[in-house]
C-alpha positions in Angstrom: 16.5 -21.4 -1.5 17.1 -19.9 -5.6 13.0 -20.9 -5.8 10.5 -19.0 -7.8 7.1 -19.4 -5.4 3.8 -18.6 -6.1 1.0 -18.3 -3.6 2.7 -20.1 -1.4 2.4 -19.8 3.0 6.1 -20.4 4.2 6.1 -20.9 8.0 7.9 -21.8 11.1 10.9 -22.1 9.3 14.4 -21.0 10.4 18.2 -20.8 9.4 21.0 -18.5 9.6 20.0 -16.1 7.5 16.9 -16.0 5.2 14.8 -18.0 7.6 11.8 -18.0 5.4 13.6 -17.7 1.6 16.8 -16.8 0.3 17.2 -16.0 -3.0 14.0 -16.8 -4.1 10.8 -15.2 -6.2 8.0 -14.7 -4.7 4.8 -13.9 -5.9 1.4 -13.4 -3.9 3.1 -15.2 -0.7 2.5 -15.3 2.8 5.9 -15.7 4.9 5.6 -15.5 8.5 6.6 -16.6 12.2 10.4 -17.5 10.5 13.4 -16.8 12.1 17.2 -16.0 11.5 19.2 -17.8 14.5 22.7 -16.8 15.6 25.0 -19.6 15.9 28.1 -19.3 17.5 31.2 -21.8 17.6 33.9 -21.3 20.5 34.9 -17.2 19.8 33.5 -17.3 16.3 29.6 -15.6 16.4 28.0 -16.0 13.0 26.2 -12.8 12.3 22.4 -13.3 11.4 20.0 -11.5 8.8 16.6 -11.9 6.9 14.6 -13.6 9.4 11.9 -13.6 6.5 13.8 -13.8 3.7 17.3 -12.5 2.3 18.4 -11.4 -1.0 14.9 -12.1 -2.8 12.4 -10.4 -4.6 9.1 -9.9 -3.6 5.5 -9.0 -5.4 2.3 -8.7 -3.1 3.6 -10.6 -0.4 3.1 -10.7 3.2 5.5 -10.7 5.9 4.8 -11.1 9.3 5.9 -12.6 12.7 9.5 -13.4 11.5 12.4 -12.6 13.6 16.3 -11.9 14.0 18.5 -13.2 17.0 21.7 -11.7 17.5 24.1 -9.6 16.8 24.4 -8.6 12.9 22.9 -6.5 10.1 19.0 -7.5 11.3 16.0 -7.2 8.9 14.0 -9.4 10.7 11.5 -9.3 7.9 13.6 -8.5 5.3 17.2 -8.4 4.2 18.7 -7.2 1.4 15.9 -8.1 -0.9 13.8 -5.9 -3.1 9.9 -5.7 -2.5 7.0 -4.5 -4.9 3.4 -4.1 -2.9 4.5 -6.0 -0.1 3.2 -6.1 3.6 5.9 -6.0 6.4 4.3 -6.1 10.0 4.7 -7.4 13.4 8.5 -8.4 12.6 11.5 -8.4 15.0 13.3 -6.3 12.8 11.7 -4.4 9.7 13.9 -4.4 6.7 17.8 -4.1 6.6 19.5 -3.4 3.1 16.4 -3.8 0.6 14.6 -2.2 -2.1 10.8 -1.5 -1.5 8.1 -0.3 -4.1 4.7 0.7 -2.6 5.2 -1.3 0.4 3.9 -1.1 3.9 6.0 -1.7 6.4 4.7 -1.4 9.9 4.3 -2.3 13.8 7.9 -3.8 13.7 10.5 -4.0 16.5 14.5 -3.4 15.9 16.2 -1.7 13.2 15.2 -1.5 9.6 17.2 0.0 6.6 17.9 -0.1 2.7 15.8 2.3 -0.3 12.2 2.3 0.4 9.8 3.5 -2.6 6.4 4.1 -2.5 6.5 2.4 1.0 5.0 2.9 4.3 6.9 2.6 7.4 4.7 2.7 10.4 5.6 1.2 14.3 8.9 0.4 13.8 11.8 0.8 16.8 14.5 2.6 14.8 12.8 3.7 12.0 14.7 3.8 8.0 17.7 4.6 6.9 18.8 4.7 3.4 17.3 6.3 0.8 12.9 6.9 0.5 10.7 8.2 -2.0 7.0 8.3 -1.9 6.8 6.9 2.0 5.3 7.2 5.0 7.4 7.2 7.8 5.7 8.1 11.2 4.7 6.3 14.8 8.7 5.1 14.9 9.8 4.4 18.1 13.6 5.6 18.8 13.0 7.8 15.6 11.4 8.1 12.4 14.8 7.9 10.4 18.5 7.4 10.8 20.4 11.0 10.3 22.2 10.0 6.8 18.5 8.9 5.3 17.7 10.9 2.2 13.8 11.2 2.4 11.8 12.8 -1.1 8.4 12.9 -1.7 7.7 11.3 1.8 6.1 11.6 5.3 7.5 11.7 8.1 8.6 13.8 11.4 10.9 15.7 12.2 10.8 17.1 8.4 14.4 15.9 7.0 16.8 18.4 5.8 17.7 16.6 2.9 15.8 15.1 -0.1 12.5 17.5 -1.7 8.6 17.7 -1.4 8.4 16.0 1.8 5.7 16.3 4.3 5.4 16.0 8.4 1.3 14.7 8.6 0.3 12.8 10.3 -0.9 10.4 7.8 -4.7 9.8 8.6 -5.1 6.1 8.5 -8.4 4.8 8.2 -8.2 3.0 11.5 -4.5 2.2 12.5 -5.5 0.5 15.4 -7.3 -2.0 13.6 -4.2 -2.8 11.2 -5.8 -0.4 8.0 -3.0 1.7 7.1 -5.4 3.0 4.1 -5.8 6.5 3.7 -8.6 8.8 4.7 -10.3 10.8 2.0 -8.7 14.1 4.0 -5.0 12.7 4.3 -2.2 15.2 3.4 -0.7 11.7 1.6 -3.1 11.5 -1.1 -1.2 13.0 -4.6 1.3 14.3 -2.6 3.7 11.1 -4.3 6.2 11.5 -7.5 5.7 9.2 -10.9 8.1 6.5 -10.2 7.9 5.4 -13.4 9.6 8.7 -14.3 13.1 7.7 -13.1 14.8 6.4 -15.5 17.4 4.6 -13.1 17.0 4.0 -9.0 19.8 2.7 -6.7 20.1 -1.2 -6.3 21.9 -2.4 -2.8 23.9 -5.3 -3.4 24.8 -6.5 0.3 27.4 -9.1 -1.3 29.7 -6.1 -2.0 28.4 -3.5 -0.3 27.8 -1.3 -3.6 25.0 0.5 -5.0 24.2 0.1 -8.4 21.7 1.9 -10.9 19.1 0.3 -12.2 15.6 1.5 -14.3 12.5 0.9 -12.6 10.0 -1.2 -14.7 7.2 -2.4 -12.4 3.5 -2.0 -13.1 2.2 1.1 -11.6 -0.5 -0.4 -9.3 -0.6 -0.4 -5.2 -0.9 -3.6 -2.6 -4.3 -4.0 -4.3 -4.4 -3.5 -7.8 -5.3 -0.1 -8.0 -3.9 2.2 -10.2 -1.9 5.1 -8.9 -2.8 7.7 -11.5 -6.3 8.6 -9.6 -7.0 12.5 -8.8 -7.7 11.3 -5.4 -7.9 14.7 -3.9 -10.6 16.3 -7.1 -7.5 19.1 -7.9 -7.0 18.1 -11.7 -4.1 16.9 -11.2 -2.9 13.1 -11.6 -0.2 12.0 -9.3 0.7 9.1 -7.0 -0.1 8.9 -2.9 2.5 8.6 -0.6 2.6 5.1 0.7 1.6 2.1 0.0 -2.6 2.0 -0.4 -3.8 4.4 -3.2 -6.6 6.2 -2.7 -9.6 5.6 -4.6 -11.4 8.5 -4.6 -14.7 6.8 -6.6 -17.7 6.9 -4.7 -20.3 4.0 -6.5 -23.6 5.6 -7.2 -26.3 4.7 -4.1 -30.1 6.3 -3.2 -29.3 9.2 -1.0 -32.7 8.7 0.4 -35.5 6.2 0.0 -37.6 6.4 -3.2 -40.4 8.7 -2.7 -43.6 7.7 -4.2 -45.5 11.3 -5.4 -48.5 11.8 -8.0 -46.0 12.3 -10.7 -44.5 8.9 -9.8 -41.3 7.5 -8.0 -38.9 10.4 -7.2 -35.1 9.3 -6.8 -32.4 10.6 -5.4 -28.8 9.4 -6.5 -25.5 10.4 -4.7 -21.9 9.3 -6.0 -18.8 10.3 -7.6 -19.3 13.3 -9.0 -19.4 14.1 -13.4 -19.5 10.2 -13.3 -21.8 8.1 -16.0 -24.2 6.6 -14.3 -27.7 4.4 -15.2 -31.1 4.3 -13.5 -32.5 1.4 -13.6 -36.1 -0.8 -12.8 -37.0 -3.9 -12.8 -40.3 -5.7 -11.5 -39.0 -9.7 -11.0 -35.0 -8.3 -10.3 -34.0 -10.2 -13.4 -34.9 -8.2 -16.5 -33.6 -4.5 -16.2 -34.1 -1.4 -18.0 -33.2 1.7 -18.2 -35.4 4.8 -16.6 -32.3 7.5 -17.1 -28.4 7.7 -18.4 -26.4 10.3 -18.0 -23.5 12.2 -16.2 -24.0 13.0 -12.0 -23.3 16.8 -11.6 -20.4 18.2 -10.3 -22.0 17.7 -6.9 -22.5 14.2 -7.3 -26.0 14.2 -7.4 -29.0 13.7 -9.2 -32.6 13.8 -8.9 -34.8 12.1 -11.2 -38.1 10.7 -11.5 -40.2 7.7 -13.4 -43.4 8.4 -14.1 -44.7 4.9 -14.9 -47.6 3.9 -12.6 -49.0 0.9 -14.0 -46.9 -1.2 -12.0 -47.5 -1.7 -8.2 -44.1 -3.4 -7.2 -41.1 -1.7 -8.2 -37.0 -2.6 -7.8 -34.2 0.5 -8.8 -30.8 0.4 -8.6 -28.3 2.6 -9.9 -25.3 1.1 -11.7 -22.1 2.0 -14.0 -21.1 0.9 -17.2 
């Protein structure tokens, strides 16, 4: 409780409300199987919230496994908290009264609710309410979203009738089933997101008084794992950020399309990658000392075909590298 943790696995924990945390940093921490118990005293029930944590703030955490018992406001993960790049999955509950920046949160049971950006909502019985920019919202059990949520810049089903630039998908995970909720390089997510760090002010819930206030946004602009969201991921020009929580990387490293082919005009090679990318061709005969056969730009089909005419020496190693 009122801790700043970093790195840190909190486990097996549990209390009324914040099982895991409460009121806490966190930074690059692990908080799971933790529970928020209902206690009850003659005709008096104590309501319960935050089976993970409540009223904390969260950067490139995990939450997982925790729970919420009871009657109350829920948020088995999370509760009334605000979350940058975190992971919220396999929770009783999802997350009741938060914040979220580029989070994921997915394959939870119960209710979940608060102002989600840059999120991903995925699995969860009961879907969001609140207020959700740059999220996915889809596979929801009982409904994607609550009928008051104001969705922007967000995908989800049935499309809302309120909020702007929204999408219905589906997503295209890379492989859902096995727990990547990264996107495919043919999702209707990829730049389909709004520059968060264009608001000058977003909506805070405080769940002490019930009141929203404004605040400016003033994290770094990076997803779960590091990577910056102004990528073209989808080759139009244009720079924007995805819609939930992974970014797409769209850069292909260079690699031998096919097998060096050995001709009478030497070695013949082949190099695919991203395309109009710098790229170097390089040899070496021992795999320690390198040098450089060819530098330049791959074409706008990101390839290039190139050959080295040295014979003299028998055994051979190329590889093609960036700077």
């Amino acid at each position: 409780m009122n801790c700043t943790l970093y790195n840190c696995t909190l486990t097996g924990n549990s209390a009324i409300n914040g099982g895991g945390a409460s009121g806490c940093t966190l930074s690059d921490c692990t908080v799971t199987d933790n529970s928020a118990i209902q206690e009850s005293n003659g005709d008096m029930v104590t309501d319960t919230s935050g089976g993970g944590v409540k009223n904390s703030v969260l950067y490139n955490c995990t939450l997982t496994g925790n729970s919420v018992e009871g009657f109350g406001v829920g948020g088995g993960g999370a509760s009334g908290s605000t979350l940058y790049n975190c992971t919220v999955t396999g929770n009783v509950g999802g997350v009741a009264g938060g914040t979220l920046y580029n989070c994921l949160v997915t394959g939870n049971g119960g209710g979940s609710g608060g102002t989600l950006y840059g999120c991903t909502v995925v699995g969860n019985n009961g879907g969001v309410s609140g207020t959700v920019f740059n999220s996915i919202v889809y596979y929801n059990s009982g409904g994607n979203y609550a009928e008051d949520t104001t969705l922007s810049f967000s995908c989800t089903t049935p499309l809302p009738t309120n909020g702007v630039s929204n999408i219905t998908g589906p997503p295209l995970f890379m492989d859902m089933a096995a727990g990547d909720f990264r996107l495919r390089e043919e999702s209707p997510c990829i730049d389909a997101g709004t520059n968060l760090l264009g608001l000058a002010i977003v909506p805070f819930y405080n769940p002490d008084t019930d009141e929203y206030t404004l605040v400016p946004y003033g994290h770094e602009s990076t997803d779960m794992l590091g990577n910056t969201r102004f990528i073209d991921g989808n080759f139009d020009g244009r720079v924007a950020w995805d819609i939930g929580a992974y970014e797409f990387n769209s850069f292909r490293p260079p690699r031998f399309a096919v097998q060096p082919q050995r001709t009478s005009e030497g070695w013949t090679l082949n190099i695919s990658g991203a395309p109009n990318k710098w790229v170097h061709l390089q040899r070496s005969s021992n795999l320690k000392d390198w040098e450089d056969v060819w530098s330049g730009f791959m074409g706008a089909e990101g390839a290039h075909q190139c050959n080295d005419g040295d014979m003299g020496q028998k055994v051979m190693f190329y590889r093609a590298v960036v700077p």
